[in-house]
N, C-alpha and C positions, 0 to 999 in steps of 0.2 A: 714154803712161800713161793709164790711167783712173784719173778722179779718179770719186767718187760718196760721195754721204752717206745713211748707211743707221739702221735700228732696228735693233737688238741684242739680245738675252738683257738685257745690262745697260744700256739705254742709247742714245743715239744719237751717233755718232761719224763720221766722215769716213772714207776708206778707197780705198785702191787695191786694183782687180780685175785676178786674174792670169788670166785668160782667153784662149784662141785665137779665139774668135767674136765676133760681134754680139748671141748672146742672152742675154737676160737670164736664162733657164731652162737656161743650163748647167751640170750636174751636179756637172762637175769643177772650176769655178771656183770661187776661194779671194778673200776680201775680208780684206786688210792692216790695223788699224785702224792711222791718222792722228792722232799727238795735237795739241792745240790746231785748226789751220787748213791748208788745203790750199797755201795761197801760199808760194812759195818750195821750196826743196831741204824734202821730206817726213822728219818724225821719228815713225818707227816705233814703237810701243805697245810691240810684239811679241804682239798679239794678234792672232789671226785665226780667220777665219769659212769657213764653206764658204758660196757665195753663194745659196745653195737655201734656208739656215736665215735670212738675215736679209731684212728689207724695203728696198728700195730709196725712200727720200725724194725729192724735188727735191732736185738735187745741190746748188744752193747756192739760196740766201735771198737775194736781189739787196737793197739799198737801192732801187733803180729797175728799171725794165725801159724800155728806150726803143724803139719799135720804129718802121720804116720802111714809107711807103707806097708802094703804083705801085713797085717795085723791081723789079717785073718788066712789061717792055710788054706781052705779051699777058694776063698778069691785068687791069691799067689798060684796058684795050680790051673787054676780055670784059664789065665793069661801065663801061663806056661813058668812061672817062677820060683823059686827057694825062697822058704820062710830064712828070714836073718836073723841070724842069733840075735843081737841084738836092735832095738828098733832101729826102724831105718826113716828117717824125718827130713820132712823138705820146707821152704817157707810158704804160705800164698799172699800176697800182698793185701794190706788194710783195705786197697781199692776194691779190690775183688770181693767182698762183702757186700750183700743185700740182705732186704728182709721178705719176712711173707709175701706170700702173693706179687712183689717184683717179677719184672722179666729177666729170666737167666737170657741175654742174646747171643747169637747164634756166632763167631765170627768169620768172614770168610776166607779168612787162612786154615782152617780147617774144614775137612769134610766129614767128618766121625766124633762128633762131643757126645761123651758118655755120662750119665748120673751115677753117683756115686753116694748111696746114703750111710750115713754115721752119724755116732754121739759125739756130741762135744763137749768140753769139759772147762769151763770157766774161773779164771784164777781170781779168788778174792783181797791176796796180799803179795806185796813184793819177796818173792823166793829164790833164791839162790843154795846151791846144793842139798837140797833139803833131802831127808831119810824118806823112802816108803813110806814108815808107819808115822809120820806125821803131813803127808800130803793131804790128808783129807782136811786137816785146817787150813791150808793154802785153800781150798777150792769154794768159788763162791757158789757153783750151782752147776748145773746140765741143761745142755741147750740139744736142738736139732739142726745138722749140718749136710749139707750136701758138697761133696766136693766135686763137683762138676768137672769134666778131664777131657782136653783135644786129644783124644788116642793116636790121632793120625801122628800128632807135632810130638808126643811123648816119645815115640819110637823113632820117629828122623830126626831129633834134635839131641836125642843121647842122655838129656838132661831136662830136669820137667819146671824149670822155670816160667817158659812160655805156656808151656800145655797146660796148668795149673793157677797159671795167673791172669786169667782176662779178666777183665772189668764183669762184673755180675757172676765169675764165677764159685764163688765163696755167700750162695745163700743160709741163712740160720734164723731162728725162731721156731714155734712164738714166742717164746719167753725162756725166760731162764728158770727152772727149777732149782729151788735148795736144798728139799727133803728127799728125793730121791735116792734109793741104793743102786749104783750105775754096774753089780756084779755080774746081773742078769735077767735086765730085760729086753722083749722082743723086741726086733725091728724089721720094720719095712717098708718098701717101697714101691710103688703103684706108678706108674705111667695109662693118662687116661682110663682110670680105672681098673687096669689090668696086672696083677702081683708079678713082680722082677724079682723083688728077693726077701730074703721072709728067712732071719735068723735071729739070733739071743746075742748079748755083749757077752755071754758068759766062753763065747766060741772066742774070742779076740785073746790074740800068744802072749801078750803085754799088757796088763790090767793096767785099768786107771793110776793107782798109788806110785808102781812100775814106770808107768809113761813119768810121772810129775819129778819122778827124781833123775830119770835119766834125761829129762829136755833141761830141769835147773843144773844140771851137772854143765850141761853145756852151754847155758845164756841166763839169764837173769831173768823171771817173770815176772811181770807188772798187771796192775790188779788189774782186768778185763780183758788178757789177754788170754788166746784157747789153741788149746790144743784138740785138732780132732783127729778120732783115735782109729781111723781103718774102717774098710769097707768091706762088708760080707760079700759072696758070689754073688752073680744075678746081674753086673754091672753089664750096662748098653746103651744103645744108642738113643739119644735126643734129638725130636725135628721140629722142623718149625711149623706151631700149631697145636704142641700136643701139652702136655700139664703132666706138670712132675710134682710126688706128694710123697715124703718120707714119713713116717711114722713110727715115737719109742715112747713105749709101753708108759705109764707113771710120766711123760712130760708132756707129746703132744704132737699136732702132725704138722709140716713144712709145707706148702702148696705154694709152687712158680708154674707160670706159663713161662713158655718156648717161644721164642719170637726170632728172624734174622734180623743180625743187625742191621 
């Protein structure tokens, strides 16, 4: 199922896409509304949409975004780093979240924001310590995330609060997938049309089930909130004017334009 949260003629609502593809621009595809929340067995409005008339939002409004560093070794290497034994996880702030086609903006305390494409991995029930091999009933779906990164402020400020958390910089969509196996599929990512990086989740040091026990060991997850799980090689720079488009395999592709703030 795709889960996605959309604008409406009336409103904004949650909703499953009855679609054959991965695009977002398909004609024939119809959006279900979803009343109250996406969590659990779906209660039907009986209203729906052709997906062409409505806007596709960030599918969910996380309380947190936790995301992982060095998850993958030749990103860690490419910026000159040790893979950590253990994952190594920072916050991005809820602000920092957009959806499709939003503008990631530019801001001018940095001169070097970098695109950063990953899976993300959406919780569907409140978790605390949970086992590896029962994460995957924690997890409500797979989304597409970009972790967007002031490279410059990441390196002169020692700590990636700031270089990690600007307003628009936490884009994700289109939607949430729930049937997807997230062990290995491709990803990638296009700046104006042209491939940055182009690898499998199956390269990332700390799988999915991995990440969901060692982030609940350390905080409590609450349903919608995501962990995103590391970025392949290929990361670079963003300027103002250009379009940024992630793309994994089974979910769907992410497209932001670049704007200064």
């Amino acid at each position: 199922m795709r889960l996605a949260r959309i604008a409406h003629p009336e409103g904004v609502a949650f909703g499953s896409i009855e679609a054959d593809g991965d695009n977002d621009n398909d004609d024939a595809a119809q959006v279900l509304e979803i009343a109250d929340h996406p969590f659990g067995k779906p209660n039907y409005t009986g209203r729906r949409w052709p997906l062409a008339d409505v806007r596709l939002l960030a599918p969910i409004l996380p309380s947190k975004v936790i995301a992982v560093g060095r998850n993958y070794a030749k990103h860690a290497a490419e910026l000159g780093n040790e893979v950590p034994g253990e994952p190594m996880i920072f916050l991005k702030p809820s602000t920092s979240v957009i959806g499709p086609h939003a503008p990631i903006k530019l801001p001018p305390a940095s001169s070097q924001v970098d695109f950063e494409g990953e899976l993300a991995v959406v919780i569907g029930q409140p978790v605390k310590n949970v086992r590896a091999e029962q994460a995957r009933a924690a997890i409500l779906g797979y989304t597409v995330a970009n972790d967007v990164s002031a490279r410059d402020l990441q390196a002169s400020d020692g700590q990636w609060g700031r270089a990690k958390g600007f307003d628009t910089f936490c884009p994700i969509g289109p939607w949430i997938e729930t049937s997807v196996d997230p062990s290995d599929l491709r990803l990638t990512t296009e700046v104006d049309g042209e491939l940055k990086q182009d690898s499998r989740t199956s390269a990332m040091v700390h799988k999915v089930e991995d990440l969901v026990e060692f982030v609940s060991s350390v905080m409590t997850l609450l349903p919608g909130d995501m962990i995103i799980t590391g970025t392949p090689e290929g990361v670079g720079r963003l300027d103002d004017g250009q379009q940024v488009s992630v793309t994994i395999e089974g979910i769907g592709t992410l497209t932001n334009p670049v704007q200064s703030a």
